[in-house]
C-alpha positions as CSV (number, residue, x, y, z in Angstrom):
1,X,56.5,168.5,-139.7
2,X,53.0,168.2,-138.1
3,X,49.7,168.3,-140.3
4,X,47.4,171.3,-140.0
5,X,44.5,170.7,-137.9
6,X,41.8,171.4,-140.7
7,X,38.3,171.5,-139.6
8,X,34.4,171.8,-141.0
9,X,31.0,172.5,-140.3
10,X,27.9,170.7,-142.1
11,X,25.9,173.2,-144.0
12,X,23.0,172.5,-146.0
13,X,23.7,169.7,-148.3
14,X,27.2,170.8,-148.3
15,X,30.2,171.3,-146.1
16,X,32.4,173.9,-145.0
17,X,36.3,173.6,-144.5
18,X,38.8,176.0,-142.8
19,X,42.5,175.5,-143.4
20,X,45.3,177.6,-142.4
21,X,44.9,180.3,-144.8
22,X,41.7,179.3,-146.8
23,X,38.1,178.3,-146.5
24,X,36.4,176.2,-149.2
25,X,31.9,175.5,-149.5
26,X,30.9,172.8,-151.8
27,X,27.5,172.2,-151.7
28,X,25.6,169.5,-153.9
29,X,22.5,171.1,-155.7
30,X,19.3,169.3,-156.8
31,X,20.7,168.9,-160.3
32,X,23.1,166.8,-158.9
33,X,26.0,169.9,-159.8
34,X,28.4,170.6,-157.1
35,X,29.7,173.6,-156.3
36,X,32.5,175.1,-154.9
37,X,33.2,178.6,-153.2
38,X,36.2,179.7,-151.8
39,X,38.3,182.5,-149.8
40,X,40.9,183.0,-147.6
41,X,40.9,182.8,-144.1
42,X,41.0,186.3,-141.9
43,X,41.8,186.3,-138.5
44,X,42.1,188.7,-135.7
45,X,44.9,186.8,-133.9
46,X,47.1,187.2,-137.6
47,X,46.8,191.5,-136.7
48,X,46.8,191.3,-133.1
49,X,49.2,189.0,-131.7
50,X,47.2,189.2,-128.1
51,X,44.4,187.5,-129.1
52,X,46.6,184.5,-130.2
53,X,47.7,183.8,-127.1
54,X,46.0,180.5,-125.3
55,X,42.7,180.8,-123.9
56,X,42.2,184.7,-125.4
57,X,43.1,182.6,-128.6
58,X,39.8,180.2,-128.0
59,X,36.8,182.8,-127.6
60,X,38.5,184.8,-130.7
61,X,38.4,181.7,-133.1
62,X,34.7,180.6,-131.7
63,X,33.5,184.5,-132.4
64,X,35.6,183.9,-136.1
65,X,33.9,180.5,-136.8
66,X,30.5,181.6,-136.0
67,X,30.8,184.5,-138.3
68,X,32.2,182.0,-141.1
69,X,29.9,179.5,-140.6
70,X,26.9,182.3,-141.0
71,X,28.5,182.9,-144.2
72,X,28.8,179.7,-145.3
73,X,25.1,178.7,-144.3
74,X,23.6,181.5,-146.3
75,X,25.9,180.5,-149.5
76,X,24.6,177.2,-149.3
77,X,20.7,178.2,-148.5
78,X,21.1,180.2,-151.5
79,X,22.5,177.4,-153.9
80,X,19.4,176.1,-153.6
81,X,17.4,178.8,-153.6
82,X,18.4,179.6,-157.0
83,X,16.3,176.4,-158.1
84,X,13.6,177.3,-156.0
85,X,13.3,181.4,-157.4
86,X,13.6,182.5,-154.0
87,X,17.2,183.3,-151.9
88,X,17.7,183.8,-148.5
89,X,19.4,187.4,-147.8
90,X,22.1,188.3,-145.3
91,X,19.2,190.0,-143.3
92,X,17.0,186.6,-142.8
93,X,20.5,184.7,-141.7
94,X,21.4,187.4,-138.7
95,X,17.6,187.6,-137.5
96,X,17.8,183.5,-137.5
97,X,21.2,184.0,-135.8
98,X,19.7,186.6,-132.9
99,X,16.6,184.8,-132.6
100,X,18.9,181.5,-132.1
101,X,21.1,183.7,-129.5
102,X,18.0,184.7,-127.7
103,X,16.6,180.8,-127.5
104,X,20.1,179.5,-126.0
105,X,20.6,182.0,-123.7
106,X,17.2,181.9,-122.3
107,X,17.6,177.8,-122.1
108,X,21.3,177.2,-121.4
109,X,21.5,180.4,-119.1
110,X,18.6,181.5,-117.4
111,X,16.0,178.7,-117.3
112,X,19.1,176.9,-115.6
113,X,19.4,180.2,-113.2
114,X,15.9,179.8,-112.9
115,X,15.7,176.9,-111.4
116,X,19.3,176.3,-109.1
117,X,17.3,179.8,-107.6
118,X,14.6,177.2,-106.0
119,X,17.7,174.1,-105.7
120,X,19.9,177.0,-103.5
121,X,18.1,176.4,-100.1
122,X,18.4,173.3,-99.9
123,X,21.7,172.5,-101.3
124,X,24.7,173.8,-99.8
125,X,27.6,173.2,-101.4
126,X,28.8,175.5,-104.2
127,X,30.4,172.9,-106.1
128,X,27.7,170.4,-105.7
129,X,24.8,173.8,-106.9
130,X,27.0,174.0,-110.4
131,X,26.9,170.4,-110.9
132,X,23.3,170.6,-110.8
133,X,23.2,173.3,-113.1
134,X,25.5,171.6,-115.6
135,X,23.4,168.7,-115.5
136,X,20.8,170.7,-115.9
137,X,22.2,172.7,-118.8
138,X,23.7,168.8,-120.5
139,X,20.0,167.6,-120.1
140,X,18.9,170.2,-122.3
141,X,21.4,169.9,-124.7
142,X,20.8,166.3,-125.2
143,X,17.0,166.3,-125.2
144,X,17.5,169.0,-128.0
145,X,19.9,167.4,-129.9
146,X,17.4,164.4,-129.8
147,X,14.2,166.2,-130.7
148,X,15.5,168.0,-133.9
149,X,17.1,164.4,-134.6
150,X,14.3,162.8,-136.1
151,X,13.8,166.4,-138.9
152,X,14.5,164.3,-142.4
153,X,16.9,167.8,-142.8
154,X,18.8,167.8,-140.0
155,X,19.3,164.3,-140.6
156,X,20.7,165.2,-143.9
157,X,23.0,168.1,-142.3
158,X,23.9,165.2,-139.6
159,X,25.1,162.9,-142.9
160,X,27.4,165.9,-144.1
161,X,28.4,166.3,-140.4
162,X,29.6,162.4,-140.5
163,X,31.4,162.9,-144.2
164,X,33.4,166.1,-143.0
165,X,34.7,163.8,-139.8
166,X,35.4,161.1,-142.2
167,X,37.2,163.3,-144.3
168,X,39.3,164.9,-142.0
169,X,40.2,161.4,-140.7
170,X,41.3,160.4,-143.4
171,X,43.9,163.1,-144.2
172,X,45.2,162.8,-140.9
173,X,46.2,159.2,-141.4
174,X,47.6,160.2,-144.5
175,X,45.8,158.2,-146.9
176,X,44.4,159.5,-150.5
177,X,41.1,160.9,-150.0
178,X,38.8,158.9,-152.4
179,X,35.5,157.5,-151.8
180,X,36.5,154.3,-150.6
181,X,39.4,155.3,-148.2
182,X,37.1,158.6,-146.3
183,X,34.4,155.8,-146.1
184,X,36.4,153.3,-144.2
185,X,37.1,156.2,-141.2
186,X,35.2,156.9,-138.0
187,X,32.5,159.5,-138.3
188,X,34.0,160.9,-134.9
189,X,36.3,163.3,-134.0
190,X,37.8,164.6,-130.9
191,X,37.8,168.4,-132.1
192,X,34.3,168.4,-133.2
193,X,31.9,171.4,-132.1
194,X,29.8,168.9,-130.3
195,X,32.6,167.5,-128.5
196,X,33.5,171.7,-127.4
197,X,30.2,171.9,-126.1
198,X,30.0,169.5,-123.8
199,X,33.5,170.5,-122.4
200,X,32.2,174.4,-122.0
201,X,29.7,172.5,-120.2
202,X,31.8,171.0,-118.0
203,X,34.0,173.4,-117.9
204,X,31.4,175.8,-116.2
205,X,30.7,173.8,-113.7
206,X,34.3,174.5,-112.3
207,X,34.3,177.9,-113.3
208,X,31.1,179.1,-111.6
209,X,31.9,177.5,-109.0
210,X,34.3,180.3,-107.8
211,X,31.3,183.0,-107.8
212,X,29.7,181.8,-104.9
213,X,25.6,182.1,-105.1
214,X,24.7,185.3,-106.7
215,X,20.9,186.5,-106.6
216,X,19.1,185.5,-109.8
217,X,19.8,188.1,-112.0
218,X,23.5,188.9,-111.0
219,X,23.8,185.2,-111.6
220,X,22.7,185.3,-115.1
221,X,24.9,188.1,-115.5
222,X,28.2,186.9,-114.5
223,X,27.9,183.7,-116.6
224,X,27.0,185.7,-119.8
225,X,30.3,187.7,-118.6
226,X,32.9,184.9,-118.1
227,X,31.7,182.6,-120.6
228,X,34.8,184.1,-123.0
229,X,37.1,182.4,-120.3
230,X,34.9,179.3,-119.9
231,X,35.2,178.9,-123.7
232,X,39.0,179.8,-123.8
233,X,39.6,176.9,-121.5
234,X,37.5,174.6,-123.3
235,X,39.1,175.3,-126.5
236,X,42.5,174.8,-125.1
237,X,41.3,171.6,-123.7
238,X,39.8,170.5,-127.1
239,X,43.3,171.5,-128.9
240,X,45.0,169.1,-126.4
241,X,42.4,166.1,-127.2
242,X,42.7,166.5,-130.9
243,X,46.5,165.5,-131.1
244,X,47.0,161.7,-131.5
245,X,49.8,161.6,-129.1
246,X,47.4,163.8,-126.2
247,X,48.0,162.6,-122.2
248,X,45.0,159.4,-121.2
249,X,43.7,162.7,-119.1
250,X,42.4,164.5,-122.4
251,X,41.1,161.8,-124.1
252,X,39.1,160.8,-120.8
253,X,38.2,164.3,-121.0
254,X,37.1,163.8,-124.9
255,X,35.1,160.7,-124.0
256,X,31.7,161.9,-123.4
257,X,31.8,164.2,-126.4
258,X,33.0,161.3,-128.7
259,X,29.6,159.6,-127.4
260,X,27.4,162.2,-128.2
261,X,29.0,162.5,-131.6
262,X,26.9,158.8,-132.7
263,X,24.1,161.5,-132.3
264,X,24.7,164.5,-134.3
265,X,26.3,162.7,-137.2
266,X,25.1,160.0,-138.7
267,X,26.7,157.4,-141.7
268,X,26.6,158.9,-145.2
269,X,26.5,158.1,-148.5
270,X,29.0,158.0,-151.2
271,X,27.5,161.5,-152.9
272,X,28.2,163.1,-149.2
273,X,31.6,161.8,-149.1
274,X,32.6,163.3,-152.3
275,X,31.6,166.8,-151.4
276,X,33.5,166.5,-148.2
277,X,36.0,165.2,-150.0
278,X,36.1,168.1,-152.5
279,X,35.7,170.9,-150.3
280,X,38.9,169.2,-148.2
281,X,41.0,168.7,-151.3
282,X,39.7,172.3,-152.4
283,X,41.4,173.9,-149.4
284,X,44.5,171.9,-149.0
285,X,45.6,172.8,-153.1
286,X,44.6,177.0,-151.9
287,X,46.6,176.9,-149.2
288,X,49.6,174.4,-150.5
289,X,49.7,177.2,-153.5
290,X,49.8,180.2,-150.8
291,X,52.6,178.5,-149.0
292,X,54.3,177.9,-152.3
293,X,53.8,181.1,-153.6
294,X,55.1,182.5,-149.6
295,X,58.3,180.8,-150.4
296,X,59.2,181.8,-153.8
297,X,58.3,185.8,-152.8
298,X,60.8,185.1,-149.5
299,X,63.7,184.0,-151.7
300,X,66.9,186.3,-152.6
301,X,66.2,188.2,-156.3
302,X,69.0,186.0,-157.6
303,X,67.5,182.3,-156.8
304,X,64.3,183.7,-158.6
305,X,65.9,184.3,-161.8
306,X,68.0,181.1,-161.7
């Protein structure tokens, strides 16, 4: 039987992991306590059988994860904040969250518009006009990802990042996840958000391509509107570049994100490791004792009582 593709998200000093019916938060506090929150898992695609089909199946998970990772982000802001007398509320979290909407679509979308408007007259192929733009838009990225790099915090949240891949790794060579094995694993991971990124990316370039050369504003427009299908695509892609036994095509395809991944993680120590390690652990035994408790309610009356 294949292993469940389990996957995290770096939070502050903590990490977030989602299995197949539960999510688990363990997040180290000053005092040097750990943590632990957990719950199970709801997903659209579980009441609507539609959205799990491929590519519909991608934009609902990224729209599901954001939301969960919101959550997760304010349980471990306020963890801290306990220590500090003052929380974060649910209210500072989704102003952060539109403000941080606002700033990527006005970089990654219409800066990018912005300027391909002035690249447009002299450039006539509509293939070669998108890969402009997607280099544009990777540039961006990269010299973002670099500038908030050298924040002693993100650094930190890059550590946790490292220690979730690590983790993860390690289950899925089916080793025991203590200290020492999770440490000996690469910190990089083909189904990592940085790695989906880059793909949407790439992706886009392909995409827009079909759209022609809109005016300015209708170009902004129809990116915003097709970017579900962009990201359906680049989720199915990512899906296919995760599996060990994936076609040489999707792990070329996975390269460049595995590159970028030496960025946005970085090595950490052995207090990191052990919360990855318990928030992985923490969600495997919740959703091994759902499955086990599934079985026994699915057999006959009679095998119960036996």
């Amino acid at each position: 039987m294949s292993k469940f593709n389990y996957g995290g998200q770096a939070v502050i000093e903590g990490i977030m992991m989602r299995g197949k019916h539960f999510w688990a938060i363990a997040v180290r506090k000053e005092s040097d306590l750990v943590t632990i929150k957990h719950g199970p898992v709801q997903t659209l695609s579980s009441r609507f059988l539609l959205l799990g089909k491929p590519v519909i199946r991608g934009f609902v998970a990224l729209v599901e994860t954001l939301i969960l990772g919101m959550r997760s982000l304010t349980y471990s802001a306020n963890e801290f904040a306990q220590e500090e007398q003052e929380e974060l509320t649910t209210r500072d979290l989704v102003l952060t969250f539109i403000v941080a909407i606002g700033l990527t679509i006005g970089f990654f979308v219409m800066l990018p518009a912005y300027i391909v408007r002035h690249l447009q007259t002299v450039v006539n192929s509509n293939i070669l006009l998108n890969f402009y733009e997607g280099a544009i838009k990777i540039s961006f990225f990269l010299l973002y990802i670099m500038g908030i790099s050298w924040m002693k915090d993100i650094q930190r949240v890059f550590q946790y990042h490292g220690a979730e891949h690590q983790a993860i790794n390690c289950y899925e060579t089916d080793e025991e996840l203590t200290i020492e094995n999770v440490r000996a694993h690469s910190r990089i991971h083909a189904r990592c958000g940085t790695n989906f990124i880059l793909i949407v990316f790439f992706m886009s370039i392909f995409v827009f391509s079909f759209f022609g050369r809109p005016p300015f504003l209708q170009r902004i427009l129809t990116h915003l509107a097709i970017t579900p299908i962009v990201a359906g695509l680049s989720y199915e892609i990512i899906r296919k570049a995760g599996k060990t036994d994936c076609h040489p095509i999707f792990q070329l395809v996975a390269l460049p994100g595995k590159g970028l991944q030496y960025l946005t993680t970085r090595v950490p120590d052995d207090g990191q490791i052990a919360v990855a390690i318990d928030a992985l652990q923490t969600v495997m035994e919740k959703d091994a004792s759902h499955a086990e408790a599934h079985k026994v309610h699915q057999l006959p009356i009679a095998s119960r009582n036996m």
